[in-house]
FITI-399508 format. One record per residue: residue number from 1; residue in one letter; x, y, z of N, C-alpha, C, CB in turn. Coordinates in steps of 0.05 Angstrom, whole numbers. Glycine has a CB too. Layout:
N
  num  residu     n_u     n_v     n_w    ca_u    ca_v    ca_w     c_u     c_v     c_w    cb_u    cb_v    cb_w
  NUM       a       X       Y       Z       X       Y       Z       X       Y       Z       X       Y       Z
...
# end
This chain:
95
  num  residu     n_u     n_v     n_w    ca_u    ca_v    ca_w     c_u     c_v     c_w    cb_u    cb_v    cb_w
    1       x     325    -208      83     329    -180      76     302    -166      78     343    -177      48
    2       x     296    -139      89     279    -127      83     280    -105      57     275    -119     104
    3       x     249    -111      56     237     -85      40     217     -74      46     233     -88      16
    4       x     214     -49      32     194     -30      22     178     -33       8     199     -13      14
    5       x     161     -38      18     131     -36      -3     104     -23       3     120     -64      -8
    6       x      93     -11     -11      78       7     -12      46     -10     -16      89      27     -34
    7       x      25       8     -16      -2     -12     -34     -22       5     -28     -13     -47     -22
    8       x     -41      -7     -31     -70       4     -29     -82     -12     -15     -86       8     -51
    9       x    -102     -10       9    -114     -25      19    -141     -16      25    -100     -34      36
   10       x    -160     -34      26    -194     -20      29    -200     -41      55    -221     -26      -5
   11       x    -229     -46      50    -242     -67      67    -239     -91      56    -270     -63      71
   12       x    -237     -88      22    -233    -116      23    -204    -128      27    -244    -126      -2
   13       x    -182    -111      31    -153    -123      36    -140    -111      17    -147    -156      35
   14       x    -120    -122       7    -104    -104      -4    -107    -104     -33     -78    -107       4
   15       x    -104     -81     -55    -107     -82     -66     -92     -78     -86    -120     -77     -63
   16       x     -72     -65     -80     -40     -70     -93     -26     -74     -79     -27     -53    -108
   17       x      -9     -72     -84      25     -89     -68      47     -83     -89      24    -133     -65
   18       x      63     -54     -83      84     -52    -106     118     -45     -87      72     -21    -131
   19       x     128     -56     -99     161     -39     -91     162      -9     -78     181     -35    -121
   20       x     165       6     -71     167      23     -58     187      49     -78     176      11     -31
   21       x     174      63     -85     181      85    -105     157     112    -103     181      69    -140
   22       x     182     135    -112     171     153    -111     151     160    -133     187     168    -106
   23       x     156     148    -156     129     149    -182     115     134    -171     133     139    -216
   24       x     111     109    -160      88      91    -151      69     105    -133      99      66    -137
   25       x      88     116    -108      77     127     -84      48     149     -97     107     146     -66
   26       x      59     174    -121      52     190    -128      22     169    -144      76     208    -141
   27       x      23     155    -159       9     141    -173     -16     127    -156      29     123    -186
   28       x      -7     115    -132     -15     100    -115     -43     126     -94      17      86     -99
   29       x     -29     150     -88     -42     175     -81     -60     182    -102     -23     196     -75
   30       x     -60     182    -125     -78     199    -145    -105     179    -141     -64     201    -182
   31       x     -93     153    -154    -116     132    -148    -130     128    -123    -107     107    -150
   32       x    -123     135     -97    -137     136     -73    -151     154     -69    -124     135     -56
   33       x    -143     183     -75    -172     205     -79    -182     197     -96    -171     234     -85
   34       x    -193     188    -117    -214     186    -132    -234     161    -120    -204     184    -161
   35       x    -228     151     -95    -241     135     -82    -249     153     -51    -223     107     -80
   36       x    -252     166     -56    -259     192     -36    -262     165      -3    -301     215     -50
   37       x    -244     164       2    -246     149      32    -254     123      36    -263     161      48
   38       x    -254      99       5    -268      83      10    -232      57       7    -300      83     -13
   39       x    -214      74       6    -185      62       1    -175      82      15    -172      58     -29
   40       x    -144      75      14    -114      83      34     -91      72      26    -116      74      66
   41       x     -70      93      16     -58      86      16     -31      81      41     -60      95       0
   42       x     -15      47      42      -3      41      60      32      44      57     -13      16      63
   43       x      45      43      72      78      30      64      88       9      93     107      63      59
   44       x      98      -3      84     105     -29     101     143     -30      91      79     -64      88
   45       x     142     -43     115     177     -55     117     169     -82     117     199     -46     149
   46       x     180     -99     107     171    -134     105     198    -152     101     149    -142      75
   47       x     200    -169     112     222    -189      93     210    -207      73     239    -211     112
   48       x     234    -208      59     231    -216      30     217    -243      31     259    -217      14
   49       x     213    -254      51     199    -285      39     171    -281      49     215    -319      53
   50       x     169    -256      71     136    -247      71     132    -238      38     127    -215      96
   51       x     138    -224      31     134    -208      10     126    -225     -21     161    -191       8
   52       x     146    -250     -17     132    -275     -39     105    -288     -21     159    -307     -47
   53       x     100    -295       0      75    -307      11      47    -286       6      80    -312      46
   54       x      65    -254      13      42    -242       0      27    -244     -23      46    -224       0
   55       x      52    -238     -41      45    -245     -80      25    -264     -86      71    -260     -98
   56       x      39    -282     -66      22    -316     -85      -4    -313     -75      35    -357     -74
   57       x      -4    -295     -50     -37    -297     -37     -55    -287     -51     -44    -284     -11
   58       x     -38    -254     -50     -62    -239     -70     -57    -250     -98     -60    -203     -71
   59       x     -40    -265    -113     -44    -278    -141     -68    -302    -143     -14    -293    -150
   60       x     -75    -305    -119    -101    -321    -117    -126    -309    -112     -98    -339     -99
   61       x    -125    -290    -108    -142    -271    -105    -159    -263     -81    -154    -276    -122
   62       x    -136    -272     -64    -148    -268     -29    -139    -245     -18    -138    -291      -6
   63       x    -150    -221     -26    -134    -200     -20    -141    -194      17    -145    -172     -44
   64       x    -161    -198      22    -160    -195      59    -149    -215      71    -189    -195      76
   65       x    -136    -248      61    -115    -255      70     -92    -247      58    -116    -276      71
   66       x     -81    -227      48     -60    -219      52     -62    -196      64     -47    -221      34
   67       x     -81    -183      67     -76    -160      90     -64    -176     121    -111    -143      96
   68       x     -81    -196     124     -78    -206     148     -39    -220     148    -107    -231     152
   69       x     -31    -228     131      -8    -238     128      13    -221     124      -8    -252     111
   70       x       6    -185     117      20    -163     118      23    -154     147       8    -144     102
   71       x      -1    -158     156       2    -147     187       8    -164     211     -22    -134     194
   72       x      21    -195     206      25    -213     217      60    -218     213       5    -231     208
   73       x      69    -213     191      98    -210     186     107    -184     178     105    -228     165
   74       x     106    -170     171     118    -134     161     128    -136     197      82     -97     148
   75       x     153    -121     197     160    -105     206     147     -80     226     168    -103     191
   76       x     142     -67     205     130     -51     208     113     -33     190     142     -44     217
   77       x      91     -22     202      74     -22     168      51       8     184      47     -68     155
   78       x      37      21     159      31      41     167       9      53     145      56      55     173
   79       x      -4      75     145     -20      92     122     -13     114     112     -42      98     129
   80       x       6     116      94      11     146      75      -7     171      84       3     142      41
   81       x       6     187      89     -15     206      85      -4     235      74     -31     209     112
   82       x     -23     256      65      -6     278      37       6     289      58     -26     305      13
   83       x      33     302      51      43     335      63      13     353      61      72     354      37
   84       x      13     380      71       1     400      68       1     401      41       8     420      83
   85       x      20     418      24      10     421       1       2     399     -19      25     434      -9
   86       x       4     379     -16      -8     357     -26     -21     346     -26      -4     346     -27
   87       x     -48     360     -12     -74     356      -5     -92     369     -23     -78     363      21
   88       x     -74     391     -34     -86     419     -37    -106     398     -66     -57     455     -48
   89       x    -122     418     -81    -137     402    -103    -121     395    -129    -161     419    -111
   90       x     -94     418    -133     -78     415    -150     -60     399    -147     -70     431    -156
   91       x     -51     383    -127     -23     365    -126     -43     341    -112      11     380    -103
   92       x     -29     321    -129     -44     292    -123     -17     269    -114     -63     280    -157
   93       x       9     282     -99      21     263     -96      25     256     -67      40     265    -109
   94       x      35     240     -57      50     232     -24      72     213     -32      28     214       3
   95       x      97     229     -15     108     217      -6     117     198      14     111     226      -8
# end
């Protein structure tokens, strides 16, 4: 089965990895501007037994092997980025 999952990813790999929601998404955006360009937020389509190989990877704390294991099994996968007004200085979310 696939899913949706969302994250954060930098240079060093990924840095979260959550279910795919519109409070997360919003949550996931606030935290990425205050890293003024040194993070990004992603969303990915994956099947579910990538999605446990991911977990256990980054639960070990190899977060650039699981970037590499996101972009080797996902589906399809990509980088968030704001609407227009959601760029603005007052709205900190993406959908």
């Amino acid at each position: 089965m696939l899913q949706a999952f969302v994250g954060i990813v930098s240079q060093q790999g990924i840095e979260l990895f959550c279910p795919e929601d519109p409070a997360t998404v919003r949550f996931l955006w606030r935290r990425v501007q205050r890293e003024r360009g040194r993070a990004f937020c992603f969303w990915s389509v994956i099947p579910s037994e990538a999605v446990q190989r991911i977990q256990a990877v980054l639960a070990l704390g190899l977060s650039r092997e699981a970037l590499d294991l996101l972009q080797q099994l996902a589906r399809d996968y990509g980088f968030l980025v704001p609407d227009h007004e959601e760029s603005a200085p007052c709205h900190a979310a993406c959908h």
